[in-house]
N, C-alpha and C positions, 0 to 999 in steps of 0.2 A: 502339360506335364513334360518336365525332360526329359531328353532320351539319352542313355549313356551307350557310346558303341564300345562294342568288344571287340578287340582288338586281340587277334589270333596270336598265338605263342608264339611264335618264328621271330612278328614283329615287335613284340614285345621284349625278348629277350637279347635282340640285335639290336634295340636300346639299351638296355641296360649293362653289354658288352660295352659297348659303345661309350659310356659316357663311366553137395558140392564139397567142396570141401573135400576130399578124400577119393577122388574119381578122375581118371585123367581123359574125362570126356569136359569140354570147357561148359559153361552156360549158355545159355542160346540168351541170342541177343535178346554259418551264410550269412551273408549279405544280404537281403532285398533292397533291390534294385531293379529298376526296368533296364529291357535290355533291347538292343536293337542289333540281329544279328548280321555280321559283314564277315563272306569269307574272301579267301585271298582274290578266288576270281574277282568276286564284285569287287574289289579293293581297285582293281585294273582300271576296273570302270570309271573310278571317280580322279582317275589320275592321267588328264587329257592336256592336249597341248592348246594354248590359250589361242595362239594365233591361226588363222581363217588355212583350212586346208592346211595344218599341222597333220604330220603323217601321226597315226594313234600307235600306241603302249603296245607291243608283243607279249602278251603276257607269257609264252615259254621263253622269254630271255632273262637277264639277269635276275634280281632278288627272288622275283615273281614264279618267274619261272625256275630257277632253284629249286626254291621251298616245295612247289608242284612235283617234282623228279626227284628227292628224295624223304628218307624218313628222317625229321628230327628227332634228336632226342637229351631230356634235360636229365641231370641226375644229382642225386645231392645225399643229403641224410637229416635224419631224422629224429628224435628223442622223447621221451614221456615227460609231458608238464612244459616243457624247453622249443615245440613245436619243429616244425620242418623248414630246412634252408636247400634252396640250388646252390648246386655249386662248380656243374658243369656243363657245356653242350657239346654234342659230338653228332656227327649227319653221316647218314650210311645209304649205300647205292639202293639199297632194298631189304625187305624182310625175307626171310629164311621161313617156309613152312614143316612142320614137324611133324612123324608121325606119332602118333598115340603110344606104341609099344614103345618106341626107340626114346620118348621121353621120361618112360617108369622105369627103362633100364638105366638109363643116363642118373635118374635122381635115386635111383635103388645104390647104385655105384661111388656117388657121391655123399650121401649120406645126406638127403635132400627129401623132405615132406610140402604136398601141394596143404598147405592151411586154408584157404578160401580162394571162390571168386565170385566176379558178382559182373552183371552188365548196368548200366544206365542210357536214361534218356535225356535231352534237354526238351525241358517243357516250359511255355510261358503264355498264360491267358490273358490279356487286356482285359483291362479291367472298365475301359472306357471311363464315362463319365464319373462311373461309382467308386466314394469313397471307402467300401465297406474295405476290412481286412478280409472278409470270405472268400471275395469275389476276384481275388490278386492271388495265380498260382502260378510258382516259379517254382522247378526244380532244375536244378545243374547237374546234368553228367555225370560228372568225375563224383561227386556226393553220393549221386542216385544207386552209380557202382558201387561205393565205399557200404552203404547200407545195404545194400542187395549181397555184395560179399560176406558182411557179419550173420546174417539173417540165415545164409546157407550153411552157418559151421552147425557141427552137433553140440549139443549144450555142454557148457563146462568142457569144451576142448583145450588143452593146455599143451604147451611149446616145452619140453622137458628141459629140466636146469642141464640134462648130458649131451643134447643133441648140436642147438644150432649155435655158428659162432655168427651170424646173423641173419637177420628175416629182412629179406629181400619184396619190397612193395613195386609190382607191374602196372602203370596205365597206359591205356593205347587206345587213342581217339584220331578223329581229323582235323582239319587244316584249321577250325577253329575251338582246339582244345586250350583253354587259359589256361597257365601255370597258378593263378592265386586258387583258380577252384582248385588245381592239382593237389596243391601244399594245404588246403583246408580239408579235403577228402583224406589227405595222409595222415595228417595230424587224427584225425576221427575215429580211423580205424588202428594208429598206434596207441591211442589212448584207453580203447576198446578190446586192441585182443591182449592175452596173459601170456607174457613174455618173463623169462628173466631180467634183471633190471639192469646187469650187462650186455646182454644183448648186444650187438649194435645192429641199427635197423637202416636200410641205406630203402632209397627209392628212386626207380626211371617211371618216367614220362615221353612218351614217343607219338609224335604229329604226324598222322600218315592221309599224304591227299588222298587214296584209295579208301580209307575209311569215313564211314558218313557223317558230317558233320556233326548232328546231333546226336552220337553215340560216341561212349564211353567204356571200355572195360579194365577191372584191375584183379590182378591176382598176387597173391600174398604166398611166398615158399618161403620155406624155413631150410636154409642152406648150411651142411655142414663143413664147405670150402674144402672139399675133397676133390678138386680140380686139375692137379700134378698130372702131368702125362696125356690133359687132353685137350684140342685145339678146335676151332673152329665154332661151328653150333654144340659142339657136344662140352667143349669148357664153359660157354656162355649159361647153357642150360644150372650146370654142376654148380654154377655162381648164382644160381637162383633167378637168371634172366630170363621171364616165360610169360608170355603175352596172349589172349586167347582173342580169336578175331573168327567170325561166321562158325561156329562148333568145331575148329582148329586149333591147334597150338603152332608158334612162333617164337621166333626171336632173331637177333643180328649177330651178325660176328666181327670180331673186331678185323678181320681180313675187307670187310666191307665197306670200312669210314673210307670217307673220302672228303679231299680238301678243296673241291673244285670251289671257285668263284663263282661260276657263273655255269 
């Protein structure tokens, strides 16, 4: 059977440069295809110098070590029917932790509703020898989230034609979160929750080594871009930027990209 390796978002998108619901407590943590998972470290591993006593790869130094030291993050937008496109990346020295209060005040201010969140796992059984479809279980993270986020709204929750001028979609996984699961998890739950059909729906994607590889979470605000007058975590928040990580809230600020090389 072949294996198809997955190739973590950093390196994937440096090619392609190149060439609940209602609670501000967070949740506690397709394709089929076989997968075979490589994160950055192991990537290190397989990238050795051919010749006899070749000094080996540091992996805290350039690309490697980079990606390791900080948070990527993709962001694009979104639409119903029309699917999700990237459309930027931008890398920040670290996440910003938030408290619980200072985030209901921030989005009370702004004119800002938490709509869902949801966590996921990545799951994948061999199936070995056997052909059966039973016996082949794959679930993807960023999906696993998108469903576990829908599954926590109250029924028939609806996004008011006065409120948001767009709904702002959060994922925050590690070092091997793929951007195609990302854009297929978005598209799933833009198609899913009941938005105005102006709207605009934008979404981040943020790679953080610190978080475990096979976990995923997203959370979905509905932001009324009442943002004037505030700077740092607290405009970020106001923009709908809210990331839930160990029963935490999160996010970055733009004071924090940085343009290091290496």
């Amino acid at each position: 059977m072949m294996t198809l390796i997955r190739i973590p978002i950093v390196v994937v998108w440096t090619a392609v440069l190149a060439s609940q619901a209602f609670s501000f407590s967070p949740a506690a943590p397709c394709d089929i295809r076989a997968t075979s998972i490589v994160s950055t470290t192991e990537l290190s591993s397989l990238i050795q110098g051919e010749e006899k006593g070749a000094e080996s790869l540091n992996e805290n130094e350039g690309g490697v070590g980079l990606a390791k030291r900080t948070a990527v993050k993709i962001s694009g937008v979104s639409q119903k029917g029309k699917g999700s496109e990237a459309r930027e990346l931008l890398r920040y020295d670290r996440m910003q932790g938030l408290d619980g209060a200072v985030v209901e005040s921030v989005m009370e201010k702004a004119e800002c509703a938490l709509v869902c969140s949801g966590t996921g796992k990545e799951l994948y059984r061999d199936p070995g020898s056997s052909n059966r479809v039973e016996d082949k279980v794959i679930a993807l993270a960023p999906i696993e989230a998108a469903k576990d986020a829908l599954a926590s709204m109250a029924s028939a929750f609806t996004i008011g034609e006065d409120n948001p001028k767009s709904v702002v979609v959060n994922f925050l996984g590690g070092d091997e979160l793929i951007i195609g699961e990302v854009l297929e998890a978005c598209d799933l739950l833009v198609e899913e929750l009941d938005f105005p059909a102006k709207t605009k729906v934008k979404f981040h994607s943020i790679s953080f080594d610190e978080i475990p590889a096979d976990v995923c979470s997203v959370t979905v605000v509905a932001s009324g871009g009442k943002a004037a007058g505030m700077e740092g975590v607290d405009q970020s928040v106001a923009k709908g930027e809210l990331y839930a990580r160990d029963g935490k809230w999160f996010t970055v600020a733009e004071g924090d990209i940085t343009t290091a090389s290496n």
